[in-house]
C-alpha positions in Angstrom: 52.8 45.9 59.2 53.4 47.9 55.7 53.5 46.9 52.6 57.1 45.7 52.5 55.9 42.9 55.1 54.3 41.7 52.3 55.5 38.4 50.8 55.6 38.5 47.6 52.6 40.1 45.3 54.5 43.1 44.2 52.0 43.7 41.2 48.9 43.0 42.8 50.6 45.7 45.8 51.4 48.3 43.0 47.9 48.1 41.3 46.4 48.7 45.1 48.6 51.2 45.6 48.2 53.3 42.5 44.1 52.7 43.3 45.0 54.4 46.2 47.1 57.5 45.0 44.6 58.0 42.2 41.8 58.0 44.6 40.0 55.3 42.1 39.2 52.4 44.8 36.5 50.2 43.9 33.7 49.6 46.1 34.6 46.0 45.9 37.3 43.6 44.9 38.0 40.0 44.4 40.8 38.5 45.7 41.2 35.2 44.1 44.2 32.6 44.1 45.5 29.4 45.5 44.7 29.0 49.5 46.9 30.5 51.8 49.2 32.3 49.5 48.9 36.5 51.2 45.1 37.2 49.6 43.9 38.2 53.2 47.0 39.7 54.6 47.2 41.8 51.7 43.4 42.5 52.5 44.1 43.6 55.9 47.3 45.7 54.9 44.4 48.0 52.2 42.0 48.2 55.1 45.5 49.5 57.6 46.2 51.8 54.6 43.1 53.3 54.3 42.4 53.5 57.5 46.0 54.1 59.2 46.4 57.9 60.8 50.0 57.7 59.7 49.4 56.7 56.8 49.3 60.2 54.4 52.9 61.1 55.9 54.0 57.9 53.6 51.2 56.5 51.2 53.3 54.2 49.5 54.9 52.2 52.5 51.3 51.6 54.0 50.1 51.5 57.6 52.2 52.4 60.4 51.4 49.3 62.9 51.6 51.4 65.7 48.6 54.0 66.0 45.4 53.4 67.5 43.6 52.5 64.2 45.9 49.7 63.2 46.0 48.3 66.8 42.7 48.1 66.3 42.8 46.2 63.6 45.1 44.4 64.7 42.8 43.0 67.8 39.8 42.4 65.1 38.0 45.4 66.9 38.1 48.2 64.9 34.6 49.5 64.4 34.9 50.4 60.6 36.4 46.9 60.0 34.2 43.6 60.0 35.3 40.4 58.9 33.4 37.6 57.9 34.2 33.9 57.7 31.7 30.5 58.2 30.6 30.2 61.7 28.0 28.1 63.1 24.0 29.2 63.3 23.7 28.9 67.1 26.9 31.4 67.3 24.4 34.0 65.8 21.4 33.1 68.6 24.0 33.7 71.5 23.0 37.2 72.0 19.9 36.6 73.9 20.4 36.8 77.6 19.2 32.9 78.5 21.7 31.9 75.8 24.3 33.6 76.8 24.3 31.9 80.1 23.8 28.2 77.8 26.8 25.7 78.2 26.0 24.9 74.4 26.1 28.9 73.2 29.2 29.5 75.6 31.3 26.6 74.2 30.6 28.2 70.3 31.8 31.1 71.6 34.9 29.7 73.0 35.7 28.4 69.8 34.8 31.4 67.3 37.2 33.3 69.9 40.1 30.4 69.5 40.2 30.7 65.4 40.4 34.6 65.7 43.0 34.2 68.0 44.7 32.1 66.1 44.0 34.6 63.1 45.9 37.1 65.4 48.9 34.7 65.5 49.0 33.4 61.9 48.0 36.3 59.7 48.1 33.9 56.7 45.2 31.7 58.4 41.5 31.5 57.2 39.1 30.1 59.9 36.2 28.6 59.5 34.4 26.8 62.5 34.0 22.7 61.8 30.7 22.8 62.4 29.7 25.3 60.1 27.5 25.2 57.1 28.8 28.3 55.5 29.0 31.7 55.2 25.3 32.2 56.6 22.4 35.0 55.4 22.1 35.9 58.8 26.0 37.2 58.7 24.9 39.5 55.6 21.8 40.7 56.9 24.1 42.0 59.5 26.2 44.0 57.1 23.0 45.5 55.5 22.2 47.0 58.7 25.6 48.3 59.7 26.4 49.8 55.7 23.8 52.0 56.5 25.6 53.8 58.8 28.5 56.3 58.3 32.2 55.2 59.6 32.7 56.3 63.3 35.4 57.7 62.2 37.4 58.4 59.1 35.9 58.1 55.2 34.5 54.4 55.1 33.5 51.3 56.0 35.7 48.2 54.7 34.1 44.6 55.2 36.5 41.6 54.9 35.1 38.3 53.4 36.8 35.4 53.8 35.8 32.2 51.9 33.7 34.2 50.1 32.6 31.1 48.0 31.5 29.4 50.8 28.2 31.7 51.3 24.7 30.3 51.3 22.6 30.7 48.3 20.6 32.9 50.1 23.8 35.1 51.0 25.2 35.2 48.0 21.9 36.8 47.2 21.2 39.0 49.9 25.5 40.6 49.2 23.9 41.0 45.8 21.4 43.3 45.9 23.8 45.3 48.2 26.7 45.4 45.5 24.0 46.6 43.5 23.9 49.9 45.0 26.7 49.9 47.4 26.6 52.6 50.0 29.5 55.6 48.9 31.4 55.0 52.2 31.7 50.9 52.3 34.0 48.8 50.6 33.9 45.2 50.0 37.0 43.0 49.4 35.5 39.0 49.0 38.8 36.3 49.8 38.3 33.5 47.4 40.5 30.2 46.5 38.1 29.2 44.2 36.3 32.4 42.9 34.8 30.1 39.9 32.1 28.6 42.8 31.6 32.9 43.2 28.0 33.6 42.1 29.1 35.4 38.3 27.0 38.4 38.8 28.8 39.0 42.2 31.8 38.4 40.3 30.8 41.0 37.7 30.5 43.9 40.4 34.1 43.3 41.9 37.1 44.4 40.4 39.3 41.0 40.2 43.0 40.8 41.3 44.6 37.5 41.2 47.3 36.4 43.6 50.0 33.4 43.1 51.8 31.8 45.9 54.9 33.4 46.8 57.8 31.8 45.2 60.8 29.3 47.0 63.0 32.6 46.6 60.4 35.2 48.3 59.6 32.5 50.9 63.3 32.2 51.6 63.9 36.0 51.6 60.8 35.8 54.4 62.0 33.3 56.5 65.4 34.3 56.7 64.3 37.5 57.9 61.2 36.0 59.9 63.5 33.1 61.5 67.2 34.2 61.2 68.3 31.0 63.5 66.9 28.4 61.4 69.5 26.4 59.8 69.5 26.5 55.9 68.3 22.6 56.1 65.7 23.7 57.8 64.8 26.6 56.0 64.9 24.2 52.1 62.5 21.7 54.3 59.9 24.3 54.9 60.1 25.9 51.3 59.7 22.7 50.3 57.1 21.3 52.6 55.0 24.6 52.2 54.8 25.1 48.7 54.2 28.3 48.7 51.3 27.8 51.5 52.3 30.7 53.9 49.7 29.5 56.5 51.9 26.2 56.5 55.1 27.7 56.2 54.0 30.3 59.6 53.1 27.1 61.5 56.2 25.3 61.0 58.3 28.2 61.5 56.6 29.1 65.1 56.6 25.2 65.9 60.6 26.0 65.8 60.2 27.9 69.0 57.2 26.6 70.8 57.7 23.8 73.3 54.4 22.3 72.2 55.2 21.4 69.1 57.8 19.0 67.6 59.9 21.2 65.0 59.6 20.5 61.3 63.1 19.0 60.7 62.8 16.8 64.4 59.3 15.6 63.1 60.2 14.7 59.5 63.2 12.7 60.7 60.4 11.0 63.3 58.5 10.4 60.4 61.1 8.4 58.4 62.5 6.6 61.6 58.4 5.0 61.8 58.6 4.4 57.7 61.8 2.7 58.7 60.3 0.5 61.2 56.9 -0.3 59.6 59.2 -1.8 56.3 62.2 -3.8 58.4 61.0 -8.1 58.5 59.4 -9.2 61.7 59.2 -6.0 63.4 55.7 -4.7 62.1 54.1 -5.2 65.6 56.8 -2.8 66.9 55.0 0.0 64.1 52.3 -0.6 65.1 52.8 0.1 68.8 54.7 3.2 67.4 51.6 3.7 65.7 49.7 4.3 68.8 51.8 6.3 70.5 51.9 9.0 68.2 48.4 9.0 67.3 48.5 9.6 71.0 50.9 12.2 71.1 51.0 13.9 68.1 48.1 16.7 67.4 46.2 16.9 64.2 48.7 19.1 62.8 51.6 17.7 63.5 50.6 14.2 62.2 49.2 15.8 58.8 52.9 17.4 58.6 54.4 14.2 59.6 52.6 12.0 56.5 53.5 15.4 54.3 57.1 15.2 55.1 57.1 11.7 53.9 55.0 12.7 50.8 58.4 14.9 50.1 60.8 12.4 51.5 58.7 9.5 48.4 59.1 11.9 46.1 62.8 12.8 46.4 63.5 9.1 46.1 61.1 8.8 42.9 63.2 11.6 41.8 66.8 9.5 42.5 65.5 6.4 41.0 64.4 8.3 37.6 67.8 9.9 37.9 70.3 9.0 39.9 72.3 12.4 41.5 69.1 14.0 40.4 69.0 17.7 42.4 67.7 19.9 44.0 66.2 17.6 46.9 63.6 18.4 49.2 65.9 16.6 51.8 69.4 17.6 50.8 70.4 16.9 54.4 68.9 12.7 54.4 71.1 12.7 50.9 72.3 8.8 52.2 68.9 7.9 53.4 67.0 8.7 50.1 69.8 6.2 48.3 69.7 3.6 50.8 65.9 3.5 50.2 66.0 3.8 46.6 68.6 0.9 46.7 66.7 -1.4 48.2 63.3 -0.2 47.1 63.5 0.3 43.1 60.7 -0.2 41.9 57.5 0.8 44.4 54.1 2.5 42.9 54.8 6.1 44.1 51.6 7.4 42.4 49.6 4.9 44.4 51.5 5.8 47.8 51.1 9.1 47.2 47.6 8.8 46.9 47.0 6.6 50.1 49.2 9.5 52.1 47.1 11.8 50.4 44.1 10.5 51.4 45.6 9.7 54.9 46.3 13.8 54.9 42.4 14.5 54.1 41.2 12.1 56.7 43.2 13.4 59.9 42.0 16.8 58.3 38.6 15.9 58.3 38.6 14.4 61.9 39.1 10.6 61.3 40.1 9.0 64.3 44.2 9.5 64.0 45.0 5.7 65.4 42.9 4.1 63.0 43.7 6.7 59.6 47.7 6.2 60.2 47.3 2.2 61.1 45.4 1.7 57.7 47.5 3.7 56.0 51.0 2.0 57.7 49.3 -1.4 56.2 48.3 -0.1 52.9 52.2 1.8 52.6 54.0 -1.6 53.6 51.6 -3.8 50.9 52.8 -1.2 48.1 56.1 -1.0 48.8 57.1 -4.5 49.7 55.0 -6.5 47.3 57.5 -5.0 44.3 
């Protein structure tokens, strides 16, 4: 990576890298903006930079990708590099022998190891384990210990935190008092979507950089470059489904490809053939059936992506009610299908169905049982667009 695989951020890049030329890096910074919008890629590309053995041959264009270092990086195992995101307690106990041979301790470590492999997949993902309740003073303590040390190699120590307002009181505290007198060779870079929640006097010790989701022009630049066989439908679907959330925008690009997941276009287009069903007279048992079977089929992500699609599909039909020929759509393709629907639809309470999809959204997210969150909300949709 360099910092031309960057998408988007071009002044938050040059402030980094004239920090960099000048040799006046902060001992720690706040990356703050919406979620999923480059904070921690850009994170990762200053740790590459600094740390890169390629690097001084071309300062500007950022790490290499290729030497040891980076790979390193890369894999989550470089030894100056630590990154922190909220795991669960019992993931910190697992380093006693009789734990390490518990079923319990085991399966934790199975799934810290699944979200960092994921994080290797989708550099624009944050984890954060279900069952966590934070980022914990245990995980802190831990960098107190290790900041004492000099870098095994080259000039310093860089720790990565993601979430950053997610830690524990006692923490937030703890990351404090070392702020307060930060070691010469360590620098701290904290990853927050909603720095506010940031205890101030952390705040106060970071230099600040804000970050704003890429625009539909960058994200079409990307994609076409990232993706260069997806159709232009295709490509307006995800800029528009994504909203600037790269770490939704990654996953529908790779579902393209990936036999295991239905593709973004084929899944909206499932989506609208249920709607479809759940509205046409005496067929409602038929939805519900449907209903099953893709609470069944479908995972977690691919139904919240489903109910999002429709979210987009409501609103270019709000849209072409308001204003007949109204443009751009977020469907341009489904042109016919948005009129049909606003034809025989007028006048339903998009505000309210947005909401219930909404909600719908948050509870699949949250781990609501997916038959019973998309049944009650195939009822509640039919009620508020039928009784108008």
């Amino acid at each position: 990576m360099s910092w031309n695989a960057i998408i988007g951020q071009k002044q938050q890049i040059r402030v980094l890298q004239k920090a960099i030329e000048t040799g006046r890096l902060p001992h720690a910074y706040l990356f703050a903006g919406p979620e999923a919008s480059g904070k921690e890629s850009v994170a990762f590309e200053l740790a590459r930079t600094l740390t890169c053995r390629n690097c001084k041959k071309s300062p500007a264009e950022g790490s290499c990708g290729t030497c040891p270092d980076c790979l390193q990086i890369a894999e989550f195992m470089h030894p100056n590099i630590e990154y922190l995101f909220p795991i669960e307690a019992a993931l910190l106990d697992a380093g006693e022998t009789a734990k390490k041979e518990n079923r319990k301790s085991a399966e934790v470590r199975e799934r810290y190891d699944a979200l960092i492999e994921e994080k290797k997949q989708n550099p624009y993902f944050s984890p954060a384990m279900e069952r966590s309740m934070g980022i914990l003073s245990e995980q802190i303590v831990a960098l107190q210990q290790k900041a004492l040390y000099m870098p095994a190699a080259g000039s310093r120590k860089i720790f990565i935190i993601s979430q950053a307002e997610r830690m524990n009181p006692t923490a937030a505290n703890k990351l404090l008092k070392l702020l307060e007198e930060p070691p010469g060779h360590v620098m701290f870079i904290l990853i927050s979507s909603r720095p506010e929640s940031v205890l101030p006097t952390i705040r106060s010790r970071c230099q600040l950089i804000t970050f704003n989701r890429p625009t539909p022009a960058e994200l079409e630049t990307w994609l076409r470059q990232a993706k260069p066989d997806i159709s232009p439908s295709e490509t307006g679907f995800i800029i528009s489904f994504s909203r600037g959330n790269l770490a939704l925008a990654w996953e529908l690009i790779k579902s393209k490809g990936s036999s295991e997941n239905i593709p973004a276009i084929q899944l909206r287009d499932l989506a609208i053939d249920y709607l479809r069903l759940a509205l046409t007279p005496n067929r409602f048992h038929e939805a519900l059936a449907k209903c099953e079977t893709h609470a069944k089929n479908l995972s977690k992500t691919e139904l919240s992506h489903f109910l999002g699609a429709l979210l987009l599909f409501f609103q270019d039909i709000n849209h072409r009610i308001l204003k007949p020929g109204y443009q751009p759509l977020n469907n341009p393709d489904i042109e016919t299908a948005i009129e049909r629907f606003a034809k025989n639809f007028p006048n339903p309470d998009f505000l309210a169905i947005s909401a219930a999809t909404e909600e719908a959204i948050r509870a699949i997210d949250r781990n609501a049982s997916p038959l019973l969150a998309l049944s009650a909300w195939t009822s509640q949709i039919r009620d508020l667009i039928l009784a108008r």
